[in-house]
C-alpha positions in Angstrom: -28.0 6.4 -18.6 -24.8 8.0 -17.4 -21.8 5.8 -16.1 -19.5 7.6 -14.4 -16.3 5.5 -14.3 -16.5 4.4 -17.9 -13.8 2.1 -18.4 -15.3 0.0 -15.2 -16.2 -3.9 -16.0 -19.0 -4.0 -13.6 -20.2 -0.4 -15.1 -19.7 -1.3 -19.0 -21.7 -5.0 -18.1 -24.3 -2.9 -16.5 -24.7 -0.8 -19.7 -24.7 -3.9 -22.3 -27.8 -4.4 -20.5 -29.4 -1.9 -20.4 -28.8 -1.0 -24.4 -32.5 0.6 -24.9 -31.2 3.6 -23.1 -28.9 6.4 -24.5 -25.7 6.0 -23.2 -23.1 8.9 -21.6 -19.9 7.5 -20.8 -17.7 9.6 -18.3 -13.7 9.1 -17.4 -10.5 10.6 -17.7 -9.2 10.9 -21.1 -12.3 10.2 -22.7 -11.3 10.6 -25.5 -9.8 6.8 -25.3 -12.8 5.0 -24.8 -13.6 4.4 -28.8 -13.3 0.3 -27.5 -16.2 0.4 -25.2 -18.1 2.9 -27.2 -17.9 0.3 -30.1 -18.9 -2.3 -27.8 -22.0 -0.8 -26.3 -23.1 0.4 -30.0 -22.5 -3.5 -31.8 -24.6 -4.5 -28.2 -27.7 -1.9 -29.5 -27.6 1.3 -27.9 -29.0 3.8 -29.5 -26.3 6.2 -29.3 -22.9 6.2 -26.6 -21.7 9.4 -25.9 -18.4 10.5 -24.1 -17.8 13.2 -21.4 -14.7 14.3 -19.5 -14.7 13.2 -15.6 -12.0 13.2 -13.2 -13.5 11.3 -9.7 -11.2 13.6 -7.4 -12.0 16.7 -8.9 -14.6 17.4 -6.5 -15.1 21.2 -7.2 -16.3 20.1 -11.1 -18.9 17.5 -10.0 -22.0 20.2 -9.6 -20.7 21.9 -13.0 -20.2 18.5 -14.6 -23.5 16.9 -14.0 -25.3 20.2 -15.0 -23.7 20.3 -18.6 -24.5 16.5 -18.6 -28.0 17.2 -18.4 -27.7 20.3 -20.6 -26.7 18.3 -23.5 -27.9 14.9 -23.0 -31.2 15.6 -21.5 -32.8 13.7 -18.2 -30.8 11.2 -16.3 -32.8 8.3 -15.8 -30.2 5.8 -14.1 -26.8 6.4 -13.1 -24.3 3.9 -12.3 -21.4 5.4 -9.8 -18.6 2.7 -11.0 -15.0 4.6 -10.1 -12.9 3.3 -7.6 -9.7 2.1 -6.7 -7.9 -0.9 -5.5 -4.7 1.3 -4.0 -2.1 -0.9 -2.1 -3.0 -2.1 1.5 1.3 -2.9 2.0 2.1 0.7 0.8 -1.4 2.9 2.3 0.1 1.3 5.7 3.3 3.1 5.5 2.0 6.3 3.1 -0.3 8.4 4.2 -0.4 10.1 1.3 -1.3 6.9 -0.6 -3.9 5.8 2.1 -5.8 9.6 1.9 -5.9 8.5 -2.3 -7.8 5.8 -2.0 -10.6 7.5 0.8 -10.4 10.3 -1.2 -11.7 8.3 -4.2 -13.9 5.9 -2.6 -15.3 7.1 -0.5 -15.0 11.8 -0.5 -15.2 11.8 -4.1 -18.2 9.4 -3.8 -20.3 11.9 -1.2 -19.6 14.9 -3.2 -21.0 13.6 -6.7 -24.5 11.5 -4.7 -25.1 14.8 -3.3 -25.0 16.1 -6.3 -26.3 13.8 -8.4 -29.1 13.6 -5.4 -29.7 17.0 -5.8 -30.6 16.8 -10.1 -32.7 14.4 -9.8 -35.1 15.6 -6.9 -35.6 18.4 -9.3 -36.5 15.9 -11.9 -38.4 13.7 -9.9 -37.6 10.6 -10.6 -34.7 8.7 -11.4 -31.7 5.5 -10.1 -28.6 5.7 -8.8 -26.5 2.7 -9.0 -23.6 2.3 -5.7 -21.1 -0.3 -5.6 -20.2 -1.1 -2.4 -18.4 -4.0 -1.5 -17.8 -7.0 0.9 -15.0 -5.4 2.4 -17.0 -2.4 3.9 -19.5 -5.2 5.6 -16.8 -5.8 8.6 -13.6 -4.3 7.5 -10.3 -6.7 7.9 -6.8 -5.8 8.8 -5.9 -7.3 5.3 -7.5 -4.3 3.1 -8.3 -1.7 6.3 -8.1 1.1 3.3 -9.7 0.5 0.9 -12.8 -1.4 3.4 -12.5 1.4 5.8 -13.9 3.3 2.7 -16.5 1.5 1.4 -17.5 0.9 5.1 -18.2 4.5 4.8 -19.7 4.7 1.3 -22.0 1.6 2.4 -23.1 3.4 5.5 -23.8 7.1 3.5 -25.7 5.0 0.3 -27.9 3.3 2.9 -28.7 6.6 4.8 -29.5 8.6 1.8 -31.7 5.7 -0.1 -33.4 6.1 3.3 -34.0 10.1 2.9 -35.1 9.5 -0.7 -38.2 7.2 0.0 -41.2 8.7 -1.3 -39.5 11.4 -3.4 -39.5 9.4 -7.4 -35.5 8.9 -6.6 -34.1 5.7 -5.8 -30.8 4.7 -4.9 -29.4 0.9 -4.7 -26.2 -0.4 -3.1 -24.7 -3.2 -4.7 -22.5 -5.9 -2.4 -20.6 -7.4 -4.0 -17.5 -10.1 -3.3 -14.1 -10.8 -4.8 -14.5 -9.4 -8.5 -12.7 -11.6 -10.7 -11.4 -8.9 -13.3 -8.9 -5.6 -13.8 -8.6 -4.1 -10.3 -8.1 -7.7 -8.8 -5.8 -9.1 -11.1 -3.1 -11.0 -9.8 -4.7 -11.8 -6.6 -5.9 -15.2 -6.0 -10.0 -15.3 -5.8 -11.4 -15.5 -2.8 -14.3 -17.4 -2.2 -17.7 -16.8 -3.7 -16.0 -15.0 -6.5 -18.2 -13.8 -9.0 -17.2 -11.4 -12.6 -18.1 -8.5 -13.3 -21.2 -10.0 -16.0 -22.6 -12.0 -12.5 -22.5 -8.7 -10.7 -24.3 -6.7 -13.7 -27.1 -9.2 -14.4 -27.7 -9.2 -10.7 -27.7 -5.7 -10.6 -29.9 -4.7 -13.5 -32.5 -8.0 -12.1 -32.7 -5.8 -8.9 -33.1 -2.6 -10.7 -35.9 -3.9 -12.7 -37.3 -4.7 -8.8 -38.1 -3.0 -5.5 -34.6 -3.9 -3.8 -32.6 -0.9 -2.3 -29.8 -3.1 -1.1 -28.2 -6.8 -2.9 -25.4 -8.8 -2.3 -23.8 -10.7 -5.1 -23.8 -13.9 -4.9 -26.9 -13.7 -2.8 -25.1 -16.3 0.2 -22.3 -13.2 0.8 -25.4 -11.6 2.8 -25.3 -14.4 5.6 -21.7 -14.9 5.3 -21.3 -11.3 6.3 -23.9 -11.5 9.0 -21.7 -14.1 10.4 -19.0 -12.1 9.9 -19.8 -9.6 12.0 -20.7 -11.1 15.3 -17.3 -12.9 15.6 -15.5 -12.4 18.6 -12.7 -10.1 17.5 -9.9 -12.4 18.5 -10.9 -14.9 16.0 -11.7 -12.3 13.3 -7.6 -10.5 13.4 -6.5 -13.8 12.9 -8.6 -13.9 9.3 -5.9 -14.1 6.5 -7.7 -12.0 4.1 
């Protein structure tokens, strides 16, 4: 199993449960995960390995994920669990800042499913994990960034689990809500708040299924579908 975004709650949660596998860990300055490589070995892996990955470095993902498989062998799952937060207040005045985020959630995102899309076809067979998110289900002038993004990682994951039925390969998009953990702390929880365990043991019960698509908790899927057929003068006045 490769995680790439190895520091990530949600990612690491996934992992502990999913321990039978060999694990590859992949983030920047990898040579600082020793804390989560400990943590997956006292859960049971077998082995946790760790590998150099910079997100935005889109002209190393082919290369990367070719060595991966070079020295680790077959990729059975992978769960795509980098991201950013970013600052709505500041991406509203800073372009800069704003192409950062989009860049990571969502560009840096296309390049490495294509990729990683590519790999397995030649394998044939194999499960990519996509976090989406709430905020890309009907995106809100409170976080128009960062859910502007995963609007469009939501739509591209959907799309290409589409293309992929019938080949072995499998892709499933995660939804979840507020996250209660790293990238939201500070900020008060919104409702239906879940941690990053609720959205792993979710995720790995639908993995170990037929669903290509969840919501976590399960209600956020009618909450959303309410959501979107709100007049749009009643949804701009939504505080968050």
């Amino acid at each position: 199993m490769l995680v790439l975004g190895g520091r990530s709650e949600i990612g690491l949660a996934v992992a502990r449960r999913l321990v039978s596998e060999k694990i590859v860990l992949a983030a920047r300055r990898s040579a600082s995960l020793d804390a989560e490589v400990r943590a997956l070995l006292d859960a049971g892996a077998p082995s946790v390995e760790r590998v150099e990955f910079d997100a935005d470095v889109l002209d190393a993902h082919g290369p990367f994920l070719d060595d991966v498989v070079e020295r680790f062998g077959p990729i059975s799952i992978v769960v795509v669990a980098f991201g950013v937060l970013g600052s709505q207040e500041r991406a509203a005045q800073d372009a800069e800042h704003a192409l950062s985020i989009v860049h990571t959630d969502y560009v840096a995102h296309v390049s490495v499913l294509t990729h990683l899309v590519g790999l397995l076809r030649k394998q044939g067979n194999g499960t990519i994990v996509v976090f989406s998110s709430i905020a890309g289900g009907r995106v809100r002038k409170a976080n128009y960034v960062y859910g502007s993004a995963k609007a469009g990682l939501d739509g591209f994951a959907s799309g290409l689990a589409d293309s992929l039925h019938g080949t072995g390969v499998r892709v499933l998009t995660v939804r979840p809500g507020f996250v209660i953990g790293r990238m939201a702390a500070g900020m008060p929880p919104a409702p239906f708040a879940s941690t990053p365990d609720e959205v792993a043991a979710a995720t790995v019960k639908a993995l170990r299924g037929k669903r290509d698509d969840i919501w976590v908790p399960g209600i956020l899927r009618w909450v959303n579908a309410v959501f979107r057929v709100l007049p749009r003068a009643v949804w701009r006045r939504m505080p968050r």
